[in-house]
N, C-alpha and C positions, 0 to 999 in steps of 0.2 A: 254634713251636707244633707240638705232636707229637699228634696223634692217631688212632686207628687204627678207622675204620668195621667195625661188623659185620653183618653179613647172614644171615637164613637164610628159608625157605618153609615153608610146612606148609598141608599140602592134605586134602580132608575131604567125605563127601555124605552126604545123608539124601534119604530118600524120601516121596514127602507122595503122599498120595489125593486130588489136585488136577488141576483144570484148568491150564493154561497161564496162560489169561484169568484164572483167578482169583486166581492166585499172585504172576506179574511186577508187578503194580501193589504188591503187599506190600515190596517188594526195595526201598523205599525211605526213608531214612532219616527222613523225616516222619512217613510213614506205617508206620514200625516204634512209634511211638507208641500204635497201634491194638491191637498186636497182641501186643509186648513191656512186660512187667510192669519198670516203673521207669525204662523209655526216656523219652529228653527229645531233640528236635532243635528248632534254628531255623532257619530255611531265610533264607539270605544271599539267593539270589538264582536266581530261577525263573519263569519265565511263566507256569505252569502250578500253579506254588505245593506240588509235588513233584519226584519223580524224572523227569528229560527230559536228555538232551547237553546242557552244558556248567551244568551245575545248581550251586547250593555250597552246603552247609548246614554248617551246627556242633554236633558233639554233647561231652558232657565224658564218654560214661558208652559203652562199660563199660569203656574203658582206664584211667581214673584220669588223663586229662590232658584238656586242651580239643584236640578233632581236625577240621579243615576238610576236608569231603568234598566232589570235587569229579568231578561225574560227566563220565568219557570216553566212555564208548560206552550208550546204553540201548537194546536192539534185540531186539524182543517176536518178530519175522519168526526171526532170528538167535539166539534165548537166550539174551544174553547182557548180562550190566550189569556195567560195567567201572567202577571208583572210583581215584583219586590221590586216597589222604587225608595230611593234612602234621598232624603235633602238630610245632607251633614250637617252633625251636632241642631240639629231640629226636631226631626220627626221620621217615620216610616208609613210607607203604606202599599196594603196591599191590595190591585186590583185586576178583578176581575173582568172578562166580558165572555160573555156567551153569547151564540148564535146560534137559531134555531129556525127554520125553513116552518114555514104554514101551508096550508092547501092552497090558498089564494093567490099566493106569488110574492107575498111577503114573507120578508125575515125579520125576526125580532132579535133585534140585539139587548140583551141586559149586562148589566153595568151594576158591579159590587165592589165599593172598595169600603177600608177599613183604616183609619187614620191610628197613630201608636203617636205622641210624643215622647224626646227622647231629650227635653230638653225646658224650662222656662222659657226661651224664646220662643221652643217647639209650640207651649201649649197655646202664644198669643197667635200665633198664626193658624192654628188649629178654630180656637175661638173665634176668627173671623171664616175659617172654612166652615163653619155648622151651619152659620145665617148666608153662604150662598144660594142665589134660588140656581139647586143643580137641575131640577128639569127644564129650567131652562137653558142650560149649558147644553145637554144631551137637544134641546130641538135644534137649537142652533148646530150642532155636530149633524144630526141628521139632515139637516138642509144642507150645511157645505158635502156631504157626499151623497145626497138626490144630485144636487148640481153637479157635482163631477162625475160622477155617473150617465148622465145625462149626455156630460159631451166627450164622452168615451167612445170607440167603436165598438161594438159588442162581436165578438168571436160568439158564433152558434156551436160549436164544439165544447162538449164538457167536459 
């Protein structure tokens, strides 16, 4: 059996006029239901019935495969939400995002993931993930959570 895994990265931020508090709770693939037009997740397995360390939910959409997310790190102190998501007998990937506060009253979220095929089928889908334009995936993410943000109540308490 011969075959030959491929790998590559693509990394990416947009800026949102948000609180911290009001953002990281969004970074979760349940609760991307909320906020993302045509999102769908089921959460496998949670205490908390969201995003928390060692979480696992399943979404089909927007890779065009079924994908088990399984959270490594969630850390609101730190910025940081870490995911190992596996689409079966395909591929794996790992992503990142950080959240960072600026003086101005923005936050920049960055977005690092890192594609693993784990399969021939893996690589052809992979091959079609390199030629997505991802920054424009992330503006479009950053405008459906301006919007939703927007028509939130904002709690003044932090």
């Amino acid at each position: 059996m011969s075959f030959a895994s491929i790998q590559f990265d693509r990394k990416g931020e947009i800026n949102i006029r948000a609180r911290v508090v009001d953002v990281f709770p969004l970074l979760c693939p349940k609760r991307e239901e909320e906020w993302i037009p045509g999102w769908e997740c089921e959460t496998i397995w949670s205490h908390s019935g969201y995003n928390e360390e060692g979480a696992i939910f399943r979404t089909a959409k927007p890779y065009g495969t079924e994908l088990y997310w399984n959270t490594i790190k969630y850390d609101i102190l730190g910025g940081v939400v870490d995911f190992l998501i596996t689409a079966p007998y395909r591929y794996m990937f790992r992503f990142k995002i950080y959240v960072a506060s600026a003086n101005d009253g923005l936050l920049t979220l960055s977005f690092s993931q890192t594609f693993t095929s784990v399969s021939e089928e893996g690589n052809d889908l992979l091959n079609q993930y390199k030629k997505e334009d991802f920054a424009g995936r992330l503006r479009n993410l950053g405008e459906f959570m301006d919007q939703y943000l927007l028509n939130q109540p904002r709690n003044e308490k932090q």
